[in-house]
Every structure is written in structure tokens, then in C-alpha cells.
C-alpha positions as CSV (number, residue, x, y, z in Angstrom):
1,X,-20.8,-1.1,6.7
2,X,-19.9,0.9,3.5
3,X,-17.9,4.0,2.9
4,X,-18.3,7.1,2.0
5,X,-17.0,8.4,-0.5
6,X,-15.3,12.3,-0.3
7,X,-12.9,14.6,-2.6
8,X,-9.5,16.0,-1.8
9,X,-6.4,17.5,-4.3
10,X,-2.8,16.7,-4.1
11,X,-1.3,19.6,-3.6
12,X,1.4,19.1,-5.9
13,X,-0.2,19.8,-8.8
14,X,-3.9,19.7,-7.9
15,X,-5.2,16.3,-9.0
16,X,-8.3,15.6,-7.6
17,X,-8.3,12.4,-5.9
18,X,-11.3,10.3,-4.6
19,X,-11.1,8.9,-1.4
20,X,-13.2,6.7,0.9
21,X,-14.1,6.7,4.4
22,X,-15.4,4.0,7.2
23,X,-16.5,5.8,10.2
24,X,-15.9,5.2,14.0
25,X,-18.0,8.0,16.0
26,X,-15.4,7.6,19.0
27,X,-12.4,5.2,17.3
28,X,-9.6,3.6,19.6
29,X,-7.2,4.6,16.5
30,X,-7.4,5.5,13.1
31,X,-5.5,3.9,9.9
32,X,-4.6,5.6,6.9
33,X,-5.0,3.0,3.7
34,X,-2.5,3.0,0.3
35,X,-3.9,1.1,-2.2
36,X,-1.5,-1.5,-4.8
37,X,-0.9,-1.2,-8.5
38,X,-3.8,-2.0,-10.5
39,X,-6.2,-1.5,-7.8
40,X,-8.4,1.2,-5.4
41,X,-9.6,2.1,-2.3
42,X,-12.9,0.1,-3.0
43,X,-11.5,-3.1,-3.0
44,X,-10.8,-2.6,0.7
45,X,-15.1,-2.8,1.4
46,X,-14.0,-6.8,2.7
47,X,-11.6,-5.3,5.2
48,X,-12.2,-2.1,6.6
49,X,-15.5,-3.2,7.9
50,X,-13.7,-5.3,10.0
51,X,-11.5,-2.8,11.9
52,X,-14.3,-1.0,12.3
53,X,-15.8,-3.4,14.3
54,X,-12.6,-3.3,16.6
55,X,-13.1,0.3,17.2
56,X,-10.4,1.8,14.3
57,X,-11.9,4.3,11.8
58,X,-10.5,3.7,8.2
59,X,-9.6,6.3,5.4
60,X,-8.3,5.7,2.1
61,X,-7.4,7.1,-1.2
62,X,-6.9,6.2,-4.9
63,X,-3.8,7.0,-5.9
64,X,-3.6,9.6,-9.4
65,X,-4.0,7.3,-12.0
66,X,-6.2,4.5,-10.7
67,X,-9.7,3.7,-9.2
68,X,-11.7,7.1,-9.6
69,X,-8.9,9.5,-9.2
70,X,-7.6,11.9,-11.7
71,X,-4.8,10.5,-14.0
72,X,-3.5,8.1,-17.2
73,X,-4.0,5.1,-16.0
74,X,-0.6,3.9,-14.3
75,X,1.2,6.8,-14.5
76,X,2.9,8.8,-12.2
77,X,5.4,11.0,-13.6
78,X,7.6,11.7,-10.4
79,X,7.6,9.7,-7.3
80,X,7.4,12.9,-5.2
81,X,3.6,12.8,-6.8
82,X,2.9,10.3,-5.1
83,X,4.6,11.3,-1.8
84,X,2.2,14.4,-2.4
85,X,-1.2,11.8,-2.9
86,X,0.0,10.2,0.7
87,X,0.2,13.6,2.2
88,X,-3.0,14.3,0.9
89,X,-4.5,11.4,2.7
90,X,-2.7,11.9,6.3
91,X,-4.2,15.9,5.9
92,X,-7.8,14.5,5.7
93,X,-7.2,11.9,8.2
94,X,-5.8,14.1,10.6
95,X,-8.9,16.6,9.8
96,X,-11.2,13.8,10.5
97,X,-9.8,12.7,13.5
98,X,-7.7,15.0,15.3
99,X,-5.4,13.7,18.2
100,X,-6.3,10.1,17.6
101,X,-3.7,7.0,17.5
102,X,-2.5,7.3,13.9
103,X,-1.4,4.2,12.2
104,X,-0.4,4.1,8.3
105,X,-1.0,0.8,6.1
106,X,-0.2,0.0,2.6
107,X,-0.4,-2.9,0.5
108,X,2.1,-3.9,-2.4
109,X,3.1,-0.9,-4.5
110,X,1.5,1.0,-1.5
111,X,3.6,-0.9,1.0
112,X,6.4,0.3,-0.8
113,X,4.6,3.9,-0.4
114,X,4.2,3.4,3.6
115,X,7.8,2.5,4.1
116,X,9.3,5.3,1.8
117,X,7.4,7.5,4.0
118,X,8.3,5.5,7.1
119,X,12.0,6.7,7.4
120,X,10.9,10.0,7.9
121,X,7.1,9.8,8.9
122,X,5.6,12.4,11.6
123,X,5.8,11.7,15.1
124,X,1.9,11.2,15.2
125,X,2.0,7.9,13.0
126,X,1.8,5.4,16.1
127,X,3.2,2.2,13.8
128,X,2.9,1.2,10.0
129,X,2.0,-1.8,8.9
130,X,2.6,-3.4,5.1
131,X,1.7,-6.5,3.2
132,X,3.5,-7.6,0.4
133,X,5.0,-4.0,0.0
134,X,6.8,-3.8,-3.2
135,X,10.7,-4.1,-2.3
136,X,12.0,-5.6,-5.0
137,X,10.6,-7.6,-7.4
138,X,10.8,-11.8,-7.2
139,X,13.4,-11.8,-10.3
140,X,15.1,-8.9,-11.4
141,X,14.2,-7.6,-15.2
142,X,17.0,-8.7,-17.8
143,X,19.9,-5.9,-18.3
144,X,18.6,-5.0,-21.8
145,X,15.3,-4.5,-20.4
146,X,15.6,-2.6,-18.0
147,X,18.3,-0.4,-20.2
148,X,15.3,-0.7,-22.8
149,X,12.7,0.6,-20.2
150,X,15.4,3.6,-19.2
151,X,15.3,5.2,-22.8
152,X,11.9,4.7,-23.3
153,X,11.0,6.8,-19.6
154,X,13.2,9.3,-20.6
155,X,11.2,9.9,-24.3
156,X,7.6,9.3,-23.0
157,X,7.6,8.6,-19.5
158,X,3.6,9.0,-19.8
159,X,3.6,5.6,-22.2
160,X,2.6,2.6,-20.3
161,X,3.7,-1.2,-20.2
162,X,0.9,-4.2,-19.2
163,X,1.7,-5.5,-15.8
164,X,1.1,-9.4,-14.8
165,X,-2.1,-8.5,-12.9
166,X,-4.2,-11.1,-12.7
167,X,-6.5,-13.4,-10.5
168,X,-4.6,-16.2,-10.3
169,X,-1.8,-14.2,-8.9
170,X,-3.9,-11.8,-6.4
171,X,-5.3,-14.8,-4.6
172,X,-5.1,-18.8,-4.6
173,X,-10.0,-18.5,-3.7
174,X,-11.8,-18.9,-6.8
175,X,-14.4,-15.9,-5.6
176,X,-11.1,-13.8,-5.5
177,X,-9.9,-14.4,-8.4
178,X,-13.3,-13.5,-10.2
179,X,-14.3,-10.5,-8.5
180,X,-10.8,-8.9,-9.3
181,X,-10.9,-9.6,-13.1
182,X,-14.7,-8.4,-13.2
183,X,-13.7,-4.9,-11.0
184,X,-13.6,-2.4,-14.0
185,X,-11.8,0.0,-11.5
186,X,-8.9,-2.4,-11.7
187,X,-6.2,-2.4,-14.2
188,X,-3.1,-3.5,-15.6
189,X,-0.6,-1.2,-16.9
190,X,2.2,0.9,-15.8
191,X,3.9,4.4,-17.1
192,X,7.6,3.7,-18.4
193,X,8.9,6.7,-16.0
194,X,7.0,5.3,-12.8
195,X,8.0,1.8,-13.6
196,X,11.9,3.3,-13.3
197,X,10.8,5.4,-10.1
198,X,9.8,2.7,-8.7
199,X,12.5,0.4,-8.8
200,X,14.7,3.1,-7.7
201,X,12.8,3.4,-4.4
202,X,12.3,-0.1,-4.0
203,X,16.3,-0.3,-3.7
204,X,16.6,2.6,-1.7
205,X,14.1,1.3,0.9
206,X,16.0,-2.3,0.8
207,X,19.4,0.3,1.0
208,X,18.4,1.6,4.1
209,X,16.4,-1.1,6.1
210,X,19.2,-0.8,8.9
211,X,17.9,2.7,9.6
212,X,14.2,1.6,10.1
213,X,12.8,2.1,13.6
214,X,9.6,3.0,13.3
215,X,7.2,0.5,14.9
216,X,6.1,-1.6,12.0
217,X,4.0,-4.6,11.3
218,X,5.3,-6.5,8.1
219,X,3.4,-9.2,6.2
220,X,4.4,-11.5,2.8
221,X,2.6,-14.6,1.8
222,X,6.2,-16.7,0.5
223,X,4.6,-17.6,-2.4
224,X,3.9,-13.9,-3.8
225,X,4.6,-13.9,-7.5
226,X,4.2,-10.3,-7.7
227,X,6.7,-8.6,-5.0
228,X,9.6,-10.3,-3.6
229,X,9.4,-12.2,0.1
230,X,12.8,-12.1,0.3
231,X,12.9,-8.5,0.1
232,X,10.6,-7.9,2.9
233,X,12.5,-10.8,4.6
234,X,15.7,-9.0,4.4
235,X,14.1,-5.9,5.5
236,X,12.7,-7.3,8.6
237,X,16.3,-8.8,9.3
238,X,18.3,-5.4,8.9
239,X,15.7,-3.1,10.6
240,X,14.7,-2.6,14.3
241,X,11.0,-2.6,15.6
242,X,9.5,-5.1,13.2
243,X,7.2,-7.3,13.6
244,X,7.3,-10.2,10.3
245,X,4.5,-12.3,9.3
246,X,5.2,-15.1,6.3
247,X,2.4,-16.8,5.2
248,X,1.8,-20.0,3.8
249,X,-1.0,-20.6,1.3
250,X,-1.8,-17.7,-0.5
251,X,-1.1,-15.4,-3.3
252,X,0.3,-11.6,-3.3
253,X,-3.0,-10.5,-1.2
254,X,-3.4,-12.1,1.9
255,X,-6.5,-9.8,2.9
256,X,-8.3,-11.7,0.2
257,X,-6.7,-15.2,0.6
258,X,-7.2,-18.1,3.4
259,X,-5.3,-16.3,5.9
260,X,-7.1,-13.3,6.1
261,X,-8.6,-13.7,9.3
262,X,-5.2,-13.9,10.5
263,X,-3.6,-11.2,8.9
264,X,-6.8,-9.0,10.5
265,X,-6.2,-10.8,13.8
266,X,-2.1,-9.5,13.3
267,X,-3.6,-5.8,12.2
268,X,-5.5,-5.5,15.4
269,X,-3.3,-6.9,17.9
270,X,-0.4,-4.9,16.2
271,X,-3.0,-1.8,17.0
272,X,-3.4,-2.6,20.3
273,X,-0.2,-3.2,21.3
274,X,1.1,0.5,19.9
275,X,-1.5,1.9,21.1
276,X,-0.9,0.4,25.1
277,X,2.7,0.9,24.8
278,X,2.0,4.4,24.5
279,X,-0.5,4.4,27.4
280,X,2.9,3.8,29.6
């Protein structure tokens, strides 16, 4: 099954942002879908396809500034842009499926995204789950380049930097590894400003994992080059309600390594279980 493709706006300043649907005429649940760095909703045609098949509808945007949204590439000029792109996404969700077990997913920078929102989501988001959300990064940026990166945000927050994207780092399968690098829709760069916001968050969210309580479904592959295990592994540790997968084998995504089928398996049950819970 492929999506469909529909428009909506952030309503923050009215970027148009292209989203994609997989249907479910009577869905068990429904899961909103944030996207990583570098990457869009498309590259999720391997996965949703799959819930679908367990009875959970799927929608999903591209965040401003990548896939076939609106936007410089990698740039995001305020993090409360983004918060605005999620909201975006739970309105049409919530249009499309009124009253339906709500769960919220994001991977990498949109992990980071899905737990930001987490703290504070809406009483109709059943759980979260997150792979390899970015935390905090696997080493932390050298003093002077981070100071560097501060001045230059501040004089064009709009310029961007190249990110380590790249195959060999996404996933450890050849096939993987090609389709990412031939995916035009990807990319690899980063605004100087969002780069900064980012960082800021990613502490914030490590800051306040002792408040988490949301029911949440948290998955790292330990040999993730690109966001830091130990960061989600801390998380897990500090907050209540979570539910921590580490995976052995793969690279930063999981969905499109050897243990996908279990990280799908984990996504389901994790579904279910809410979903049961709340039956009571």
C-alpha cells in the first residue's frame, strides 16, 4: 500500500507543508509520524505499510525545510517552528480520525521533536514512541566550535553547515545504504540557528527526563553514530513509564536495518498494550 499525499500550513507563519497518509477505513489506532534530519515522510513507504496491516492508520509530514515541504533546506529559524509543523500534523490527524487511539512517533531529530512535545502532549496521545531520538549527540562539539557555531547563528542563522549523513551510517544493509544516497529528497545540511536550537532542546529534554510520564516506547541501536545511546539510556533510567529497546547490529535507523522486524514487532505490541490498558 502507498500513501497519499495531501497539503496543510503551519500556522505559525503559513508554510505549506506536504504530508502523506496510509489509510485504515476502521483503524484500532492511529500514529502520527516525525521525520529525522536529512530525510521525509516518503522514506517511511517500507514501514507504514506494515502497521497498516495491524489495523493502525499512519500520517506523516515533512518538516519546513526538507522532503517537499516549504523551506531552505535545513533550516528552521526558531524551534517553536517546528513545535508549530508538529501541531500541524496532530490537527489533520485528529481531522482524519476523530476519537481514535492516538499515538505519536518520531525518529532521530524527530524523536527529539516527539519527546519535546511529550512533557506537555494532550491527553488524547495514548503513548509516544521514539527511535534514536536526538538527545544528545555521541561526542560533544569542541568548546571553540560550538562558540564558533553561536556567532555565526546569531549573524545568519539561515546559513547552513553539512551534516555526516550518509549510508553507511543510516544502516549496516547494502540496499539501505544505496537507496538513501540515491533519494534526491534527502539531504545533508543544517541552519547555524537550528543547529544551536537544537542542542538547547536536546539538553533540556535530557534536564528533565525525571519528569517524563507519559507512556513511551524508546528505541536506540548502541552503535548509532549519529545520536547518542547513552542519552536515550539515561533517559529511560531517570523517567517513569518507559519502555527501552537497545539494539545490537545496526546503524542510527533500525526500521531500515536487521532488526526491523523487531522494532515493528515492539511498535505493535507497544500499541496494543496502551490501547488494552485503556480498555480497563
Amino acid at each position: 500500500m502507498t500513501s497519499v499525499l495531501f497539503e496543510t500550513i503551519s500556522l505559525a507563519d503559513e508554510t505549506k507543508l506536504v504530508g502523506r497518509h496510509w489509510a485504515v477505513q476502521k483503524p484500532k489506532a492511529v500514529m502520527s509520524l516525525v521525520h529525522g534530519l536529512g530525510e521525509h515522510s516518503g522514506r517511511y513507504e517500507s514501514l507504514a505499510p506494515d502497521l497498516v496491516k495491524a489495523g493502525v492508520a499512519v500520517v506523516a509530514i515533512d518538516l519546513r525545510g526538507h522532503g517537499q515541504s516549504d523551506g531552505k533546506r535545513g533550516v528552521c529559524t526558531d524551534y517553536a517552528l517546528l513545535r508549530s509543523d508538529l501541531q500541524a500534523l496532530l490537527d489533520t490527524t485528529r481531522r482524519l480520525y476523530p476519537q481514535r487511539p492516538h499515538f505519536l512517533y518520531g525518529h532521530s531529530m524527530g524523536g527529539g521533536v516527539v519527546l519535546d512535545y511529550g512533557f506537555t502532549a494532550e491527553a488524547d496521545i495514548m503513548g509516544i514512541m521514539a527511535s534514536a531520538p536526538f538527545i544528545l549527540l555521541p561526542k560533544s562539539p569542541p568548546a571553540i566550535l560550538r562558540g564558533l557555531a553561536k556567532v555565526i547563528a546569531k549573524i545568519a542563522p539561515q546559513a547552513t553547515m553539512r551534516q555526516p549523513l550518509s549510508g553507511d551510517k543510516i544502516s549496516t544493509l547494502p540496499v539501505e545504504q544505496e537507496s538513501y544516497e540515491a533519494d534526491p529528497l534527502n539531504h545533508n545540511q543544517i541552519g547555524f540557528g537550528f543547529a544551536m536550537d537544537a542542542l538547547a532542546i536536546g539538553q533540556s529534554i535530557s534536564d528533565r527526563a525525571g519528569l517524563w510520564s507519559k507512556p513511551l516506547l524508546l528505541m536506540h541501536a548502541k552503535e548509532d553514530q549519529l545520536t547518542s545511546f547513552q542519552g536515550s539510556e539515561s533517559f529511560a533510567e531517570a523517567g517513569r513509564n518507559i519502555v527501552f529497546r537497545a539494539y545490537e547490529n545496526s546503524e542510527h535507523e533500525m526500521h531500515h536495518d536487521t532488526p526491523r522486524a523487531e522494532v515493528l514487532s515492539e511498535m505493535i505490541a507497544f500499541i496494543n498494550t496502551q490501547i488494552k490498558m485503556n480498555e480497563k
